[in-house]
N, C-alpha and C positions, 0 to 999 in steps of 0.2 A: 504494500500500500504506500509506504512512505520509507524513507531510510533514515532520516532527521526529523526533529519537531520543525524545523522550518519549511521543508518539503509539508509536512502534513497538513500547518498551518495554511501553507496557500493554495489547498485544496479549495474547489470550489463546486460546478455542475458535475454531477454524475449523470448519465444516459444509460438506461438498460433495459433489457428484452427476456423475457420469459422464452425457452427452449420451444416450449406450447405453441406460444405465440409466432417463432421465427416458422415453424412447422404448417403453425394455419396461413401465414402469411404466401408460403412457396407454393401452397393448394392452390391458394387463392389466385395468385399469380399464376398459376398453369392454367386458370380457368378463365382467366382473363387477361388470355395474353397479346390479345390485338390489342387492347385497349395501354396495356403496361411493359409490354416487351419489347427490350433492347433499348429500356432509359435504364438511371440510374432510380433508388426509391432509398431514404431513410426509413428507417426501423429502430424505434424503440416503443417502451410501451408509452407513451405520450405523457412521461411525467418526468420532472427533473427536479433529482435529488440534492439534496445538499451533504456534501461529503464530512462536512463536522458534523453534523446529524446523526450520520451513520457512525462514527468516531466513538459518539460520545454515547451510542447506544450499543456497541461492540467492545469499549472501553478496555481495551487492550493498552501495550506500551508503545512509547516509541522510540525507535531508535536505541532499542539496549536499556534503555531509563525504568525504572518502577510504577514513576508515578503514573497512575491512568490516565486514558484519552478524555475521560469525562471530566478530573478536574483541570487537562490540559485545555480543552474545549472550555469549560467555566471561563476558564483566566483570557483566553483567546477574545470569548464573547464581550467580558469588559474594556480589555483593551481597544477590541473596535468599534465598540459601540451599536455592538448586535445586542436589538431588544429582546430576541426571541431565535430560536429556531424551529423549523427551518429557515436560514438567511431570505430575505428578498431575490427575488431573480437580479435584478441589479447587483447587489453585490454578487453575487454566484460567477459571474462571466459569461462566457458564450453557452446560451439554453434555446436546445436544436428540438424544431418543429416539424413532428409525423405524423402528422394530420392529413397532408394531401395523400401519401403514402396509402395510411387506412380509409381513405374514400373513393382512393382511386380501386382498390381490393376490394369495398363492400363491405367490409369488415373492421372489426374493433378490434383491440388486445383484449383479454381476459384475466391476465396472469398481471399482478405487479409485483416490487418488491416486497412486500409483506408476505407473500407467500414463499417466498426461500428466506426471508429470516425470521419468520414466527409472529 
């Protein structure tokens, strides 16, 4: 994930896909393939993560260090003046849009991060 607290810290958008979903997505793409083949299509499940979110609810170390991700996150969030997580999309950085993807397919994801972390 990170090799430094300072790597960690300037984590920002996470982007991710459910297995499920890459699987219904290829269906769907072979079913509509005049309409979607031979462009390019993003894929994710249309939601972006905040990666001190995920830090601070995996609260793991970093970088060899003891102390947790969640009091490192805590100290993080005061420093910059995060009211809350998840961060605003502004702060996060570049947060990618799979919207046209899943309308051009017919279909939605089903699958988001909650369900591979509990």
């Amino acid at each position: 994930m990170a090799k430094t607290e300072a790597d960690a810290k300037a984590k920002g958008a996470l982007h991710l896909i459910h297995g499920e979903d890459v699987a219904r997505g290829i269906v769907a793409a072979h079913r509509n393939w005049e309409k979607v083949g031979g462009q390019r299509w993003l894929v994710s499940d249309g939601r972006v993560y905040d990666w001190w979110w995920l830090m601070a609810e995996w609260d793991a170390g970093v970088g060899g260090e003891e102390k947790g991700l969640r009091e490192k996150v805590a100290e993080w969030i005061t420093e910059e003046g995060v009211r809350a997580l998840p961060r605003e999309s502004e702060r996060l950085g570049r947060c990618l849009d799979a919207r046209e993807t899943w309308k051009a397919l017919g279909i939605v994801p089903v699958r988001t991060a909650k369900d591979v972390l509990g």
